[in-house]
C-alpha positions as CSV (number, residue, x, y, z in Angstrom):
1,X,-11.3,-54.6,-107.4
2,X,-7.9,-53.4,-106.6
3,X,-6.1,-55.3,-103.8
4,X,-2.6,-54.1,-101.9
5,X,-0.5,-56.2,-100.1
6,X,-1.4,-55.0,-97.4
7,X,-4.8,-55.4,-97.5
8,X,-4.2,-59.2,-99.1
9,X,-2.1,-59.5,-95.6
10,X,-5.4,-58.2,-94.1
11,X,-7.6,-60.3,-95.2
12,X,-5.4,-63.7,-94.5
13,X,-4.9,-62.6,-90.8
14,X,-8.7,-61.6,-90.5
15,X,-11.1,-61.4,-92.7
16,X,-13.8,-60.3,-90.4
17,X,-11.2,-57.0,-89.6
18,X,-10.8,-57.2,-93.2
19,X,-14.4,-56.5,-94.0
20,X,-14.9,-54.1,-91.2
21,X,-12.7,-51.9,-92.1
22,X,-12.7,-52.1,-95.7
23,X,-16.0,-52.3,-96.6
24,X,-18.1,-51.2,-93.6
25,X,-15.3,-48.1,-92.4
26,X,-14.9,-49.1,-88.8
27,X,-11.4,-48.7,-87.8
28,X,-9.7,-50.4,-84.8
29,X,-8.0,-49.4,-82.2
30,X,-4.8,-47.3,-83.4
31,X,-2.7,-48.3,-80.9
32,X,-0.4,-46.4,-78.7
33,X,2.5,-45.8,-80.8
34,X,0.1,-43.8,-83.5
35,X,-1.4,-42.1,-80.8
36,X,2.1,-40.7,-79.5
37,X,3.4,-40.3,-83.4
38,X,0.3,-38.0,-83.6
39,X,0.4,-36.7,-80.3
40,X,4.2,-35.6,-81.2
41,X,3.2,-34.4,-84.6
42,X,0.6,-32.2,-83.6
43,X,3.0,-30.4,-80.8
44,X,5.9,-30.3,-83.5
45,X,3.1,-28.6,-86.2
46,X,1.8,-25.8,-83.6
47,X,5.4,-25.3,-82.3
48,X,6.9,-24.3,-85.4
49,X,3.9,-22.3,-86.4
50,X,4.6,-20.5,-83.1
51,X,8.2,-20.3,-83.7
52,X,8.0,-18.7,-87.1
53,X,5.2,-16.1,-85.7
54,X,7.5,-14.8,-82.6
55,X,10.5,-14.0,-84.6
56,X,12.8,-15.7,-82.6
57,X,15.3,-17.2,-85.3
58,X,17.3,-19.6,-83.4
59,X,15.5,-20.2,-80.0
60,X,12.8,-22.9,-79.4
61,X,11.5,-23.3,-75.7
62,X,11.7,-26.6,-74.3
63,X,8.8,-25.4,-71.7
64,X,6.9,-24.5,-74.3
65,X,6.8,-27.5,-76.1
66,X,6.3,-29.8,-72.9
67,X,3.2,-27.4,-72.5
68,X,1.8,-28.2,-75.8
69,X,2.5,-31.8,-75.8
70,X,0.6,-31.6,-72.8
71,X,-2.0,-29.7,-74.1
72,X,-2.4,-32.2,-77.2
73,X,-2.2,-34.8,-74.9
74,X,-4.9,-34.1,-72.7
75,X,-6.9,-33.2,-76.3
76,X,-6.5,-36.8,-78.4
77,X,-6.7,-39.2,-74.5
78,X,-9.0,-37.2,-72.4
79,X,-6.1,-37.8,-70.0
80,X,-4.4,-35.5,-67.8
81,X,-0.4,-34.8,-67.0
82,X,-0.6,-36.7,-63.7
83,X,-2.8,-39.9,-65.6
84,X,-0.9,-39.8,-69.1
85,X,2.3,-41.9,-67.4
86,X,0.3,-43.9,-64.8
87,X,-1.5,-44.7,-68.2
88,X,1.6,-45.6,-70.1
């Protein structure tokens, strides 16, 4: 078996988690601050696609990317512009 550090870190902190996730595949809550990283990702992904399919060289829309962060929001939390800071 082939351990990381992190895992060994794992494992000393919780072995129950440990075994969970490792062995059974049930993850944990990611937390907030992967859920915005991927949040942001997503909106930086479909923003540049849509950049480099207008044409527009040298302009990116600031409206357009709060609408897509929105969007991909509302898609990984369920919640809704008006809920997403009442929610944090």
């Amino acid at each position: 078996m082939k351990l990381s550090n992190t895992a060994l870190e794992q494992f000393i902190r919780c072995p129950r988690q440990y075994h969970q996730e490792r062995h059974e595949g049930k993850r944990g809550d990611p937390g907030q601050g992967a859920l915005m990283g991927r949040v942001v990702h997503k909106t930086i992904d479909k923003l540049l696609k849509q950049h480099k399919k207008s044409g527009r060289p040298d302009y990116l829309d600031l409206a357009e990317a709060t609408e897509i962060y929105s969007e991909k929001w509302t898609a990984e939390t369920g919640l809704h512009d008006k809920e997403k800071f009442s929610q944090g």
